[in-house]
N, C-alpha and C positions, 0 to 999 in steps of 0.2 A: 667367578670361575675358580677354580679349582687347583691352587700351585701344584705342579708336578713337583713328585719326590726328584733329590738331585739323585743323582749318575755319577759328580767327578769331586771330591772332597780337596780341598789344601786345609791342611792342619800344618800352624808352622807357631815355634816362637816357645820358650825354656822349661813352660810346665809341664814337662813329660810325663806326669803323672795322673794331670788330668787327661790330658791326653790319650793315654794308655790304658784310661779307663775307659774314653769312649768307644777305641776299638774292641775294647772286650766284649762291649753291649754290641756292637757291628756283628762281631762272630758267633754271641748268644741268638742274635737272630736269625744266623742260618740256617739253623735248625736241630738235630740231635747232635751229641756232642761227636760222634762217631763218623760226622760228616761233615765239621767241620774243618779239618787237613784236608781233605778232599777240595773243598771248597772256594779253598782260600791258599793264595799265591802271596808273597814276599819279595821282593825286587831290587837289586842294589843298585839306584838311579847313578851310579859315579858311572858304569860303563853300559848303563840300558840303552839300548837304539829303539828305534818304533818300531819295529819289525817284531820283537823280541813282547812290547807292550800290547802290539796287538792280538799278539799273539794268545796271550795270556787273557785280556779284556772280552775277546769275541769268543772265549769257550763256552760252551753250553755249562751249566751248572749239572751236578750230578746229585741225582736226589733231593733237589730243594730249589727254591723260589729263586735262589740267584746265589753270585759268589762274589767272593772277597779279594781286589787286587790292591798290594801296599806297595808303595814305590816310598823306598827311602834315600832322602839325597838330592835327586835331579832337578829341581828347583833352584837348587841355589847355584847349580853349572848354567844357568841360563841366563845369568848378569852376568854384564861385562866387568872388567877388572878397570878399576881408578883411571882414567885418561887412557883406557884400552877399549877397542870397537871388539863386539862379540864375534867368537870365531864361524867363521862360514859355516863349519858344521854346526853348532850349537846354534846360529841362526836359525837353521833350516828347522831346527828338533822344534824351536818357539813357532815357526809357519807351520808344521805339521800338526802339533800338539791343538795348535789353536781351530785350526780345521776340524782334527778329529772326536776331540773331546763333545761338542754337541752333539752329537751323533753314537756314541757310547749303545750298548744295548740294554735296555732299559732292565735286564735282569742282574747286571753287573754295576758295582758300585768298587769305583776306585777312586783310592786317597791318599795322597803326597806327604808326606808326611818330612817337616825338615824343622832340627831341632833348635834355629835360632828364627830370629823372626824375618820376614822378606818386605823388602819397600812398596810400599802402596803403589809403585809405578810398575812391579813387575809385569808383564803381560799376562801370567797364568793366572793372577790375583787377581788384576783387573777382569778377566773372562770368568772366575768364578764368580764374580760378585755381580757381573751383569746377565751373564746366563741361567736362562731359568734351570737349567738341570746343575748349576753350580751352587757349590758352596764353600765359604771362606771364615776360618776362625781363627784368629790369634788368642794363642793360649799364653800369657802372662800371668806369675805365679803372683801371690797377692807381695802387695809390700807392708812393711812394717806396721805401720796402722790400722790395714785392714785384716790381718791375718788372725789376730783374736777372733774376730768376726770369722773369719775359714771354719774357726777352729769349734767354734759353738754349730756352725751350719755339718761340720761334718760329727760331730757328738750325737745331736738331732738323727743322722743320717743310720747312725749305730744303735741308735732306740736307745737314749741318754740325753742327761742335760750337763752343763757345764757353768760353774758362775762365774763372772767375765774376770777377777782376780785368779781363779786357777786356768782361765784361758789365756790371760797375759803372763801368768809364769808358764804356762806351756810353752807358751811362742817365744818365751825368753830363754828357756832352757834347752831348747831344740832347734827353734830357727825357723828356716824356710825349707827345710827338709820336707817337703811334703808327705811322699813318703813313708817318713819314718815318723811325721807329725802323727798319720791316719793308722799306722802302728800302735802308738802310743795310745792314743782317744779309743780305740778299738780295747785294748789291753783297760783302760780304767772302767768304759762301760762296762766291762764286766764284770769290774771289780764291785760296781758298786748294783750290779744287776739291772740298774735301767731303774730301781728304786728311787733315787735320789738322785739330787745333780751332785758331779762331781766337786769337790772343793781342791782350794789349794792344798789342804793337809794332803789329798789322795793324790797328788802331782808329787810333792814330795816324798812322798810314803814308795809311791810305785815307777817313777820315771828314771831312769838313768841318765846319770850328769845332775840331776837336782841338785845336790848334795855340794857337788862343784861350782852348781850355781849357787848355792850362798856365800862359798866359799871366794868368789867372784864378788859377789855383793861388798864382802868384807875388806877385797883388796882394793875397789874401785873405793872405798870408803879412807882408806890408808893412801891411797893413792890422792885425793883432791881432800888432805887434810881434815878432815871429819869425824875428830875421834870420838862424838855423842855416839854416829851412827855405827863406826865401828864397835863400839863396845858395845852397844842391842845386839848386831849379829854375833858379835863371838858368842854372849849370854846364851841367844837364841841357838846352836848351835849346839852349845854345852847342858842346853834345857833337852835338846832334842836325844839326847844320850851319846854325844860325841865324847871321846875319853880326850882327857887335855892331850896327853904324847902323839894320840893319833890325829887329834887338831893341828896338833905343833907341825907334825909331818906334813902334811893337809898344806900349811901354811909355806913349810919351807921347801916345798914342791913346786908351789904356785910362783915361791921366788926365783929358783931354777932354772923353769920353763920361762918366764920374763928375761931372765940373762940370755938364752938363748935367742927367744924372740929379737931382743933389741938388736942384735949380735946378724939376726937372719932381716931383719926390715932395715940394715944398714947395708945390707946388701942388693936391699930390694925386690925383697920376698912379698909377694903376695900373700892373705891368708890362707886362698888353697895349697900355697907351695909349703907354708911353716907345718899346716896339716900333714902333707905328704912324709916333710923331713924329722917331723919329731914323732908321728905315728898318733897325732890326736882324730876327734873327731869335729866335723867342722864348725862345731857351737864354740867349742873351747878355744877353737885357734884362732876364729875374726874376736874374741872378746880378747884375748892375750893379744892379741897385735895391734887390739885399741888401750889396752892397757899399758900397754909398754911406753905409750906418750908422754902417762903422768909422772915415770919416773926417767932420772939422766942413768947412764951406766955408770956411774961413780956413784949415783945413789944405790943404785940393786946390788953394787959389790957390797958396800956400806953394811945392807941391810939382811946379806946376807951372813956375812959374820958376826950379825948381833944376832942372827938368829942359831947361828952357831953355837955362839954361846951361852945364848937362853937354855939349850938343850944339855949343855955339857952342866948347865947349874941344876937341874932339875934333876936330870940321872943321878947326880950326887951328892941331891939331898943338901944343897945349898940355896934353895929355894923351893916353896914348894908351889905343883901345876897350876890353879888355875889364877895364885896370886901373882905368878910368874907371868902367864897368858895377859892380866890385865896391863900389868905393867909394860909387856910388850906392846900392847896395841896403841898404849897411852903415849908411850915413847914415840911408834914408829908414824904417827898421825900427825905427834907432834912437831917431826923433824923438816926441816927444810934442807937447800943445800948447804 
């Protein structure tokens, strides 16, 4: 026999991205695009009653096979709060809802949409995943491991290949920015036409924050004493056509934003909040506010007045740039407290 299509969706839980792509395809199928608003209703679940839902769910569709109802929010008003019984009204919405929903008009497809995730014990959860006209998806963005992996399946998706070194500098230079990941991937297939897979040079070459992220690489190398690996990257860096003065900057920017940091997690700042307060983007501020560990604030003042003065001997021709640069790097790997 033959599952029936559902009727009543919960989409809950952080990846709004994929998310938001499946509603698109929901509203692609309703048909011309000029019928789509018509179609399709939007809901703010914080003050909906069912009077309001039904309202909306039992309209006839207008020029097409069926319509679109998004309720956002109202799932997550229908748990109780820590050692608090649900309130009588919001009981009543979870006896209503549970009633109503199988019974939906089978031309209508409506889906809840709530952007963290809801406990397996919810009543709305449990009723999608046992009704045959339900359905239940928790969208969880990938984690660290898997997210190279995202990153080749959405490359594929763009008519491109990726090799999994320029997929693990993707994911390392961008994050979990979904997003702004499928931004990116979108922007290199085309760089490279679909011809070839992409490599790390074309992450490099094309991605914004690369650049930072070696410069990242270089500080996380100064940081846990490594002065072999920091001096590859500075080389690499300077092979890549970096001018030493605009390295130096590069560098004494990177120490700055660390005084800051240390300065805002002593306060107990989160990385979204140092993002917010210093106006980065959010690759650069969870990496600086893991960075700021390896050094004390006695070291970053330290190290910033030898970088002070790296610069005042090079402007003035008392050393010159990149034997200046090496010396720096050799010193600051070397230093302890």
């Amino acid at each position: 026999m033959t599952k029936p299509k559902p009727t009543f969706y919960v989409f809950h839980g952080e990846d709004e991205f994929s998310r938001s792509e499946i509603l698109s395809s929901f509203k692609r199928r309703l048909g011309p695009a000029d019928t789509v608003s018509l179609n399709t209703t939007t809901l703010d679940g914080r003050s909906l009653t069912l009077a309001a839902l039904r309202h909306a769910c039992d309209a006839i569709p207008f020029l097409a096979d069926r319509r679109l109802v998004i309720v956002e929010g109202l799932l997550v008003t229908l748990v109780p709060r820590k050692g608090h019984q649900l309130p009588e009204t919001r009981q009543r919405m979870v006896d209503q809802l549970t009633d109503y929903l199988p019974h939906l008009p089978p031309t209508t497809r409506l889906v809840f949409v709530e952007e963290s995730a809801l406990r397996a014990s919810h009543p709305i959860v449990r009723l999608a995943q046992r009704e045959p006209r339900g359905y239940e998806k928790l969208f969880s963005p990938p984690d660290t491991r898997s997210l190279p992996r995202w990153i080749g399946k959405r490359a594929q998706k763009h008519g491109g290949r990726i090799e999994p070194r320029a997929s693990h500098r993707l994911a390392a230079v961008v994050g979990a920015d979904l997003r702004l990941l499928d931004q990116e991937i979108s922007k290199l297939v085309t760089y490279t036409d679909g011809n070839r897979a992409i490599t790390e040079a074309d992450v490099e070459i094309l991605v914004p924050y690369s650049q930072d992220a070696v410069i990242f690489d270089l500080v996380d190398a100064l940081g846990s004493r490594d002065g072999q690996t920091a001096a590859k990257t500075l080389h690499r860096l300077l092979e890549s056509g970096e001018h030493p003065l605009g390295l130096l900057g590069m560098i004494v920017r990177q120490f700055r934003l660390l005084i800051q940091v240390k300065e805002l997690k002593a306060d107990g700042a989160s990385p979204r909040v140092i993002a917010d307060v210093l106006k980065l983007h959010p690759f650069p501020a969870g990496k600086l506010h893991t960075q700021a560990t390896h050094f004390t604030g006695l070291q970053l003042e330290q190290v910033y007045r030898h970088l002070s003065d790296v610069d005042l001997a090079i402007k003035t021709g008392k050393m010159e740039a990149e034997g200046a640069l090496d010396l720096l790097v050799a010193g600051l790997a070397g230093e302890e407290d």
